[in-house]
C-alpha positions as CSV (number, residue, x, y, z in Angstrom):
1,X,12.8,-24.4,-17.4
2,X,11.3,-25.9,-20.3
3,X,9.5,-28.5,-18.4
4,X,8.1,-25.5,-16.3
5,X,7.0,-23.4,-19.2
6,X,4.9,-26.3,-20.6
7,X,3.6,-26.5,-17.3
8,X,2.6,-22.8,-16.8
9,X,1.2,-22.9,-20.7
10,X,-1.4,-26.0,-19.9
11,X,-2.3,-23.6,-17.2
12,X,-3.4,-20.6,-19.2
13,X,-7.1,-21.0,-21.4
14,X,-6.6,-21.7,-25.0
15,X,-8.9,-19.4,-26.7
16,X,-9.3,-20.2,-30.5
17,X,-9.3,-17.6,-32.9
18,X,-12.3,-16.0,-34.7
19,X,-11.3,-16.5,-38.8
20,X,-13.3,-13.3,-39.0
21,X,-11.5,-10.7,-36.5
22,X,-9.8,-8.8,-37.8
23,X,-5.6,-8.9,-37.2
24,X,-5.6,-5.9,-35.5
25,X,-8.0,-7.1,-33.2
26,X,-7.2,-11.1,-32.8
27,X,-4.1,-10.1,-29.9
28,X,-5.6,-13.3,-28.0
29,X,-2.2,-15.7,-29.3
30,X,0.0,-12.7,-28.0
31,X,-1.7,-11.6,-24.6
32,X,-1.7,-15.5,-24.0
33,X,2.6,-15.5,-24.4
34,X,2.9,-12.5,-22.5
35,X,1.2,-14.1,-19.8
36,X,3.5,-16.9,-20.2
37,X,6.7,-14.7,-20.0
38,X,5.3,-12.9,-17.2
39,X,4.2,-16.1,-15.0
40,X,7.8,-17.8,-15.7
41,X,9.7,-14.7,-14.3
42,X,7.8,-14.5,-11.2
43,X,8.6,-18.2,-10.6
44,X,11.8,-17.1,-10.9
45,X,11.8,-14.1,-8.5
46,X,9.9,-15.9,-6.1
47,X,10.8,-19.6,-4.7
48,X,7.2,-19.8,-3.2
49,X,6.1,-20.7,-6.4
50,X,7.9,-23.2,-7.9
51,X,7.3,-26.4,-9.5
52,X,6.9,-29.6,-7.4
53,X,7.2,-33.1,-8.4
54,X,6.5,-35.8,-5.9
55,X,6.7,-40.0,-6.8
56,X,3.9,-41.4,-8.6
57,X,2.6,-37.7,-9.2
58,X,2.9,-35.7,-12.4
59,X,4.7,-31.6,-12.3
60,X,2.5,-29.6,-10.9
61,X,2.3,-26.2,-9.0
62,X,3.1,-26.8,-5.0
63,X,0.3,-24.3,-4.3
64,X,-2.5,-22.5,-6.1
65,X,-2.0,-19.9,-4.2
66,X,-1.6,-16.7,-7.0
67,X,-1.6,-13.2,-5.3
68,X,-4.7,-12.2,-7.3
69,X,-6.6,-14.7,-4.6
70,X,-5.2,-13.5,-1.3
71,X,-6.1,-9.8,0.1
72,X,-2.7,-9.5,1.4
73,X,-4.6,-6.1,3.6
74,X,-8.0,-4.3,3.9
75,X,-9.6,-4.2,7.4
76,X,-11.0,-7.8,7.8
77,X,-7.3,-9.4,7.3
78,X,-5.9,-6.7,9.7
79,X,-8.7,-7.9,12.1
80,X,-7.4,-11.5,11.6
81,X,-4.1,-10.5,12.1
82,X,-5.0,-8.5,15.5
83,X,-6.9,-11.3,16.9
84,X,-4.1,-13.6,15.9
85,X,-1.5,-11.1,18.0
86,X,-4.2,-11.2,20.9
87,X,-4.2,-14.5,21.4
88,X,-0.4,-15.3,20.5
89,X,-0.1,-12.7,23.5
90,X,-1.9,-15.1,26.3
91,X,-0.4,-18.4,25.2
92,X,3.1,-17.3,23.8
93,X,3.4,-14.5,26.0
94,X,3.0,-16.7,29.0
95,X,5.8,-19.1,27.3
96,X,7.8,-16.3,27.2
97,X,7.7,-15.3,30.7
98,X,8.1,-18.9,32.6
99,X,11.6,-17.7,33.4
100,X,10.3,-15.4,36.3
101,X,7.6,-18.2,37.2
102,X,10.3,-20.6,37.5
103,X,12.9,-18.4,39.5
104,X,9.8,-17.4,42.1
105,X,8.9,-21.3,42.5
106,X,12.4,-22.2,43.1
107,X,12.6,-19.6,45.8
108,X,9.4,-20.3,47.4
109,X,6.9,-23.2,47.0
110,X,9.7,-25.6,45.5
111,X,12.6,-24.6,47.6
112,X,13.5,-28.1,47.9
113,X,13.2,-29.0,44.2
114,X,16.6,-28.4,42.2
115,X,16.3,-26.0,38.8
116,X,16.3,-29.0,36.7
117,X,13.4,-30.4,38.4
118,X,11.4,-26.7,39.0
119,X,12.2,-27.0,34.8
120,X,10.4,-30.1,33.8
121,X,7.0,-28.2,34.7
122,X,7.1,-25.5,32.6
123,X,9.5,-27.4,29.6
124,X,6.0,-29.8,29.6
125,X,4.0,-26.5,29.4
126,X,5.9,-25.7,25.8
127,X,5.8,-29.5,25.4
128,X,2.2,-30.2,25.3
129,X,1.2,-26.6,23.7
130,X,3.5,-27.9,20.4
131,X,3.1,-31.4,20.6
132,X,-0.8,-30.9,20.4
133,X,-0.8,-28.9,17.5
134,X,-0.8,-31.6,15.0
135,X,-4.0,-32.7,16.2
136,X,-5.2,-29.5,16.5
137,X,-3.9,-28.6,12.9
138,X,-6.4,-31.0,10.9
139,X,-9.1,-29.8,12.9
140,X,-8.4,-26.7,12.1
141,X,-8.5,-27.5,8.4
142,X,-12.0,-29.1,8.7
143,X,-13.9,-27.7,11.2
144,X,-12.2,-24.0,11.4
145,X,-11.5,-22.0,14.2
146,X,-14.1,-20.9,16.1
147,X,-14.8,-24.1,18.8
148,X,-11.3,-25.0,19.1
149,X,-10.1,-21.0,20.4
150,X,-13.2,-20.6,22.6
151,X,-12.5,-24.0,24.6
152,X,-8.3,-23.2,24.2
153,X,-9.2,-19.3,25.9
154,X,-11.4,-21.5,28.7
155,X,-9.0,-24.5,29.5
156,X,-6.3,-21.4,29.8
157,X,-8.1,-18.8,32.4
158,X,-9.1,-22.3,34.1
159,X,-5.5,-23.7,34.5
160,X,-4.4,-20.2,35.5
161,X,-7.1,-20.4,38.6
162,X,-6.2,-23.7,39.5
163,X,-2.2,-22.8,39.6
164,X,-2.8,-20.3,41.8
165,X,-4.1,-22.7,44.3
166,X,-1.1,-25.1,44.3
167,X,1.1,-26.3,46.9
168,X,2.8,-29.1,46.1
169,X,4.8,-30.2,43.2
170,X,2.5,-32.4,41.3
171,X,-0.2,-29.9,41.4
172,X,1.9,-26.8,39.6
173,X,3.1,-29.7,37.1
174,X,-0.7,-31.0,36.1
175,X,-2.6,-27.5,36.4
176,X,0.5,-25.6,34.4
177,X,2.0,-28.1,33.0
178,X,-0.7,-30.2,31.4
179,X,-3.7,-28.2,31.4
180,X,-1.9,-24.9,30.8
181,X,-0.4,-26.5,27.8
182,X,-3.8,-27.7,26.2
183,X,-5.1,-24.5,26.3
184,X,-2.1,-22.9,25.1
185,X,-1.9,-25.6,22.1
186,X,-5.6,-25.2,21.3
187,X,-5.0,-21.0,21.5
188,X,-1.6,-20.8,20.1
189,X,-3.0,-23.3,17.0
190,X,-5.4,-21.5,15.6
191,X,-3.6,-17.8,16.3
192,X,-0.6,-19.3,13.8
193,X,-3.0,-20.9,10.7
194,X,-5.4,-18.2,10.5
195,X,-3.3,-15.2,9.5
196,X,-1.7,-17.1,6.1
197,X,-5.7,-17.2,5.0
198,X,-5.2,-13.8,4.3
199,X,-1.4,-13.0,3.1
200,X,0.7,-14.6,1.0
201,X,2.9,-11.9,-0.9
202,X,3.2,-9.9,2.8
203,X,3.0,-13.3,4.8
204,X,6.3,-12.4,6.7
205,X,5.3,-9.1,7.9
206,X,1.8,-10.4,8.3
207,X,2.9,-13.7,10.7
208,X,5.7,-11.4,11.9
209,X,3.0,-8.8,13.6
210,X,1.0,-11.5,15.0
211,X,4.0,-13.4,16.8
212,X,4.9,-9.4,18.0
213,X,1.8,-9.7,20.5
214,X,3.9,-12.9,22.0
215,X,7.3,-10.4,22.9
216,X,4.4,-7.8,24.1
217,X,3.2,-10.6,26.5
218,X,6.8,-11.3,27.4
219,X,7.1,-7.5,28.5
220,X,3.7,-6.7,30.2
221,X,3.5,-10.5,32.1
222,X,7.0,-10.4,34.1
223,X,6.1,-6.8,35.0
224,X,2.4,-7.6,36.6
225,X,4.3,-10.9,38.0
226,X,7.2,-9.0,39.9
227,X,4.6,-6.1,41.1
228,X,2.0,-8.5,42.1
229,X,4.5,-11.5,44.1
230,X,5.9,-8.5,46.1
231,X,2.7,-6.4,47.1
232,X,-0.4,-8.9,46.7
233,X,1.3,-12.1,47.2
234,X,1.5,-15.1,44.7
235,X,-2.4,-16.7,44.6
236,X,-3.9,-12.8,43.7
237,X,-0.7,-12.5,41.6
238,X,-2.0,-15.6,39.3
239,X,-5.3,-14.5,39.6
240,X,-4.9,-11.2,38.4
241,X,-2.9,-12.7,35.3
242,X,-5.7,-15.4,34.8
243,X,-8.6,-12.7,34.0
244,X,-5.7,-10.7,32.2
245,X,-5.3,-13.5,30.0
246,X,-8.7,-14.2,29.4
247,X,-9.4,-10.6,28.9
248,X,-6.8,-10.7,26.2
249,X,-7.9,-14.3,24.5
250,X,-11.7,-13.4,24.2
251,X,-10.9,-10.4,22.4
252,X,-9.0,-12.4,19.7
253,X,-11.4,-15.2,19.6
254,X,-14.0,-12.7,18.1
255,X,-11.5,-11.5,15.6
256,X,-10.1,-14.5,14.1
257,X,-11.8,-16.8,11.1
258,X,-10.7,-18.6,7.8
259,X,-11.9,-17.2,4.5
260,X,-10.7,-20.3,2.6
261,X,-13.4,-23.4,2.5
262,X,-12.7,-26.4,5.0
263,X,-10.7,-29.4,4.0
264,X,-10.6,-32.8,5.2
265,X,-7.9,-34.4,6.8
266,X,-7.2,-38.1,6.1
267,X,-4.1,-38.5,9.0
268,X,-3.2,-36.6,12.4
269,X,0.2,-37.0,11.1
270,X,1.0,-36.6,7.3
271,X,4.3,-38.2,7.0
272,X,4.8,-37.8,3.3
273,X,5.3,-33.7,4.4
274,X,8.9,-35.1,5.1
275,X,9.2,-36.4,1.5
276,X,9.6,-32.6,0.9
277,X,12.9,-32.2,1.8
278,X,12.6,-28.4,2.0
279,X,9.9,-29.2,4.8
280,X,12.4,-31.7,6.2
281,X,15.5,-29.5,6.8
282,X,13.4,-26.1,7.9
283,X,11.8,-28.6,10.4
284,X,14.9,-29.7,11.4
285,X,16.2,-25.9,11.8
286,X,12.7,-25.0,13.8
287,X,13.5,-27.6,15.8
288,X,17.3,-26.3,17.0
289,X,16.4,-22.9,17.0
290,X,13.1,-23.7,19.9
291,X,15.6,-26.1,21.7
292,X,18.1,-22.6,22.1
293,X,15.3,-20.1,22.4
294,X,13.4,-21.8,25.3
295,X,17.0,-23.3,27.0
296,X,18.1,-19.1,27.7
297,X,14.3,-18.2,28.0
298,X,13.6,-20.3,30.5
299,X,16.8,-20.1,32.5
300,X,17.6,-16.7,31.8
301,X,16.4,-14.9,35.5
302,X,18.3,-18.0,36.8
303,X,21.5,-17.2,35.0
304,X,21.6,-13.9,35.7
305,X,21.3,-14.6,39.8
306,X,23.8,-17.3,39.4
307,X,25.8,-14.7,38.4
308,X,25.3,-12.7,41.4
309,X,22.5,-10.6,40.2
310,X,19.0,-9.8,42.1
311,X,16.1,-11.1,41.0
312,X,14.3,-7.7,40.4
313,X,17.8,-7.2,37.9
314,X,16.8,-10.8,36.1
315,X,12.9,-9.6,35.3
316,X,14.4,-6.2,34.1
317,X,17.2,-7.8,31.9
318,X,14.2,-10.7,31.0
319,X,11.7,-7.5,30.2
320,X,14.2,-5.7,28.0
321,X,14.7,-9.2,26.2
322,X,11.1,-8.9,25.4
323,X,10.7,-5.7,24.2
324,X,13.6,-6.1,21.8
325,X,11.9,-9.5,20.5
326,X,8.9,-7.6,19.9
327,X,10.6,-5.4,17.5
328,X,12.6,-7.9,16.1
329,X,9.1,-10.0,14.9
330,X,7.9,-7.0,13.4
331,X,10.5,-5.5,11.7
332,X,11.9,-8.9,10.5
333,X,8.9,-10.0,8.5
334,X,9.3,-6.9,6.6
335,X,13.0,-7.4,5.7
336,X,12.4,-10.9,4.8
337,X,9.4,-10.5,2.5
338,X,11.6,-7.9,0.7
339,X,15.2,-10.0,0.5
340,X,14.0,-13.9,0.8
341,X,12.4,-14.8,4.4
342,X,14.7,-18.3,4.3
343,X,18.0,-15.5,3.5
344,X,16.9,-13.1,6.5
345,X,16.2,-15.9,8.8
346,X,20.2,-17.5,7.8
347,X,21.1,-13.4,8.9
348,X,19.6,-12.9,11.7
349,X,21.0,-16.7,13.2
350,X,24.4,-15.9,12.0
351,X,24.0,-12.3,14.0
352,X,22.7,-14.5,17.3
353,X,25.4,-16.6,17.2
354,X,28.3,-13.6,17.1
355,X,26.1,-12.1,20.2
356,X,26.2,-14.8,21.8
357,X,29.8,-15.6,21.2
358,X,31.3,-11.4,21.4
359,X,29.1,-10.1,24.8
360,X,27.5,-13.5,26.9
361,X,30.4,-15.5,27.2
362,X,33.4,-13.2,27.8
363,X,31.2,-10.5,29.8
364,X,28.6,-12.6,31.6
365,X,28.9,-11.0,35.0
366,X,29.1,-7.9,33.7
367,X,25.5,-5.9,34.1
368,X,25.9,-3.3,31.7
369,X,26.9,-6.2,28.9
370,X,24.2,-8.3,29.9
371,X,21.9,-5.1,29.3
372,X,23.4,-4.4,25.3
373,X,23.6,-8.9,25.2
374,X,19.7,-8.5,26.5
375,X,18.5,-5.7,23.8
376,X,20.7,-7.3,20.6
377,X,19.7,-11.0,21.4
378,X,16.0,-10.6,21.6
379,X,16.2,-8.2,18.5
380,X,17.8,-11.4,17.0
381,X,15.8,-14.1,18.7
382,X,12.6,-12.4,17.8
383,X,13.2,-12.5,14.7
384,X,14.4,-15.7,13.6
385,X,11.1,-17.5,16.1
386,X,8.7,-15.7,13.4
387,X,10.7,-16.6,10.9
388,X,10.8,-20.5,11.1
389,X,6.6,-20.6,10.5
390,X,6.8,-18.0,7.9
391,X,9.1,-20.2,5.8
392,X,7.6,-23.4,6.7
393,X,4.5,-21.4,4.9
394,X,6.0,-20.4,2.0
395,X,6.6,-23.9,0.8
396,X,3.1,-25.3,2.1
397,X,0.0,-25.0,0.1
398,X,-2.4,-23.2,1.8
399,X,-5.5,-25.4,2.8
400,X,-2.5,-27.8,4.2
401,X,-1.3,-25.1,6.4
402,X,-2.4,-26.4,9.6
403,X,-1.5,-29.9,8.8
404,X,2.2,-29.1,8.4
405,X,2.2,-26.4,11.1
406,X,0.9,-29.5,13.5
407,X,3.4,-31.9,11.7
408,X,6.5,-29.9,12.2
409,X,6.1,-28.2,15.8
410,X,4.7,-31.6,17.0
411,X,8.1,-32.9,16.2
412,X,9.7,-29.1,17.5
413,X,7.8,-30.1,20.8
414,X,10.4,-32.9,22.0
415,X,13.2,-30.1,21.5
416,X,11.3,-27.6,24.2
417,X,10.3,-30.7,26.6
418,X,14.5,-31.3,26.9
419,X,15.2,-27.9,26.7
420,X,14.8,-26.5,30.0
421,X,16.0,-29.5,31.7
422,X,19.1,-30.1,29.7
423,X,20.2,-26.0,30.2
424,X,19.6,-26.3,33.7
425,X,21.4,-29.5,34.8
426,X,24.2,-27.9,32.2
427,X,24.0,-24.5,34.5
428,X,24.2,-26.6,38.2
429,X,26.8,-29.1,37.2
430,X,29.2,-27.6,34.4
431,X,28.4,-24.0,35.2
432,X,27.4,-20.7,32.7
433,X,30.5,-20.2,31.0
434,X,30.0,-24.2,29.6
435,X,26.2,-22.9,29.1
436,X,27.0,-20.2,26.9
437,X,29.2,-22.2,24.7
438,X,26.2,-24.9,24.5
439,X,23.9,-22.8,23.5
440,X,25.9,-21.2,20.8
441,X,27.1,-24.4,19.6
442,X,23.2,-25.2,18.8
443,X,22.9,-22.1,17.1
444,X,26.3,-23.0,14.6
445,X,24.4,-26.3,14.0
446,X,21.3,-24.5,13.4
447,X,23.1,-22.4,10.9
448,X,24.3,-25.0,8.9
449,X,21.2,-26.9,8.6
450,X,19.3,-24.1,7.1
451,X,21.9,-23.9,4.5
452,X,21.0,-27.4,3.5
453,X,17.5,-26.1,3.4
454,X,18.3,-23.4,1.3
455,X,20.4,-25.3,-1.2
456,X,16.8,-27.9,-1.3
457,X,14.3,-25.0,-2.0
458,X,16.9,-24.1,-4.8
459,X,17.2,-27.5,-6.3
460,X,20.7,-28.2,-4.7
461,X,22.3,-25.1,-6.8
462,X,24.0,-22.6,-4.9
463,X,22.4,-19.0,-6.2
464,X,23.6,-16.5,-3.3
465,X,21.9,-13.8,-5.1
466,X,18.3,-15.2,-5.3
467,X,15.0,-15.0,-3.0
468,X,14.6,-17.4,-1.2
């Protein structure tokens, strides 16, 4: 603490006294040690800003970020923040609804394809949209965000069009898979490092609205999907979505921009993030909760016929997943900026792991427990999804935003590529009983390592009360 308050006085002006004020008037020595006091008790409330030391590098602030700097609300943020949920709705959204894809295909055009094989097509979809971002991220950081969300909203309609014309399966697997994913990187990208231009002290709620347009794209996608595949057939079905999408993602291009000035990148990848070891662990925790979160996404519509279900009853329970996800991103940010976004996030995993646990494994076949699983679990999952970036943020400095955000879901990407495939090959051979136990196991391990996090962004001292 003394170390820090050094610190935090080299950072306040020295102003030296006039010999001829008068007392009464010279208050410059005392405003300057209020300041002090005040400064080292929000460092203490708030873990975001904290002092850093990294090798070879004196103390210093992580970020510059003060809340005097950031508008935390007026119109042009919440303009940001609506473009942001805009385009998190066509590139999420669609992420969130490749169960009901997947289950049509396997019915249909791939037939003869097994659900682990149907999965590797839309597990590369999630692949390549994360893995991309940390190329994306730097351009982000120096050229802004204009070019990159126009051509992501173009490659997206355009992948869209060409899906709806395949027949075999290495067309759905490069027009969805591959192309789909670009856009969705180049989309997705931009939609998550423009909002934390403009909050800092209401980042959580901020981020958490945003990510609420992908659960609205998870409720309003299925629905068009199932009405369209049974009354217009599946090319007008894609179609229809394709100009939905672009609709949707021109919109949000408009909307979005930075506020802070460019910054160079020097590396794609900037692997001295990881010597952070609060970046470390919460990257490690991302990664574990996407590998869960895409595993029963994707595979959900599947499980739910396996276990003797129709598939109008898996969009339904897959829908009301969605709209309870929705709510859970936006009410979650709000929590967690008020009690610590890294404590709320630890919560709402622990509460995931007891649903999955008390309702999915024991009443699986059950419909009316599938229902209460479906509305508690994506109240839960919602939450913690829009949590992981939010955190990652809160120990990032601000024009390295997109660099990390790139860095850590590049490395979240090989999680979602296994994902699908893993949970479905699980489902076929070992059945959903040994499913649900997999997936909650992840969940446990998940738990654990965002303890370690926590214990890091406290500098390994366990403070159960503090805001983290």
């Amino acid at each position: 603490m003394e170390l820090e308050q050094t610190e935090l006085r080299k950072s306040i002006p020295h102003v030296v006294p006039d010999e001829n004020a008068s007392p009464a008037g010279n208050a410059t020595d005392m405003e300057r040690n209020e300041l002090l006091v005040e400064l080292t008790n929000i460092q203490q409330q708030d873990r975001s800003i904290r002092l850093h030391s990294t090798p070879g590098s004196p103390v210093e602030l992580l970020s510059s970020d003060t809340t005097e700097t950031f508008p935390d609300g007026g119109l042009r943020s919440w303009l940001v923040v609506m473009g942001s949920f805009l385009l998190l709705m066509g590139s999420y959204g669609l992420m969130n609804s490749i169960g009901v894809i997947q289950s049509y295909l396997e019915t249909h055009q791939l037939a003869a394809y097994s659900t682990t094989a149907v999965g590797w097509i839309f597990s590369v979809f999630v692949f390549v949209a994360l893995l991309l971002g940390v190329f994306i991220g730097p351009l982000f950081d120096s050229h802004g965000p204009k070019m990159l969300v126009y051509a992501g909203s173009v490659i997206t309609v355009l992948s869209l069009f060409l899906f709806a014309e395949c027949t075999k399966y290495w067309h759905f697997f490069l027009c969805f898979g591959v192309l789909g994913g670009i856009g969705a990187a180049l989309v997705s990208t931009v939609a998550m490092s423009c909002v934390p231009h403009w909050f800092h002290v209401r980042a959580g709620m901020a981020i958490g609205t945003a990510l609420a347009g992908a659960g609205l794209g998870g409720v309003v996608f299925p629905f068009l999907m199932r009405a369209g595949f049974a009354n217009v057939g599946f090319k007008w079905t894609i179609r229809i979505l394709a100009f939905v999408v672009g609709v949707i993602c021109a919109a949000g291009s408009f909307m979005v921009r930075t506020r802070l000035p460019n910054s160079l990148s020097k590396a794609v990848v900037n692997l001295k993030c990881f010597k952070d070891m609060r970046f470390t662990w919460l990257s490690a925790g991302a990664w574990f909760l996407e590998f869960e979160f895409f595993s029963l996404m994707g595979l959900y519509p599947t499980f739910v016929v396996s276990q003797g279900f129709s598939s109008d009853t898996s969009v339904y329970l897959l829908v009301v997943l969605n709209i309870s996800s929705l709510f859970g991103r936006l009410i979650a940010g709000r929590i967690a900026d008020r009690y610590g976004r890294l404590n709320t996030l630890m919560l709402i995993v622990a509460m995931a792991i007891l649903f999955i646990f008390s309702i999915l494994y024991p009443f699986g076949h059950s419909l009316p427990a599938l229902y209460v699983f479906s509305s508690l679990y994506g109240l839960a999952s919602g939450s913690f999804i829009s949590l992981a970036p939010v955190c990652i943020r809160q120990i990032s400095d601000t024009k390295e935003i997109g660099l990390r955000f790139g860095t850590c879901y590049a490395l979240v990407s090989f999680a979602t590529l296994i994902s699908i495939p893993v949970a479905g090959e699980m489902l076929g051979k070992a059945g959903s009983k040994a499913l649900v136990v997999w997936l909650g196991g992840i969940l446990v391990l998940t738990l654990g390592i965002l303890l370690m996090a926590r214990w890091t962004c406290l500098e390994y001292q366990w403070k159960w009360r503090m805001k983290v």
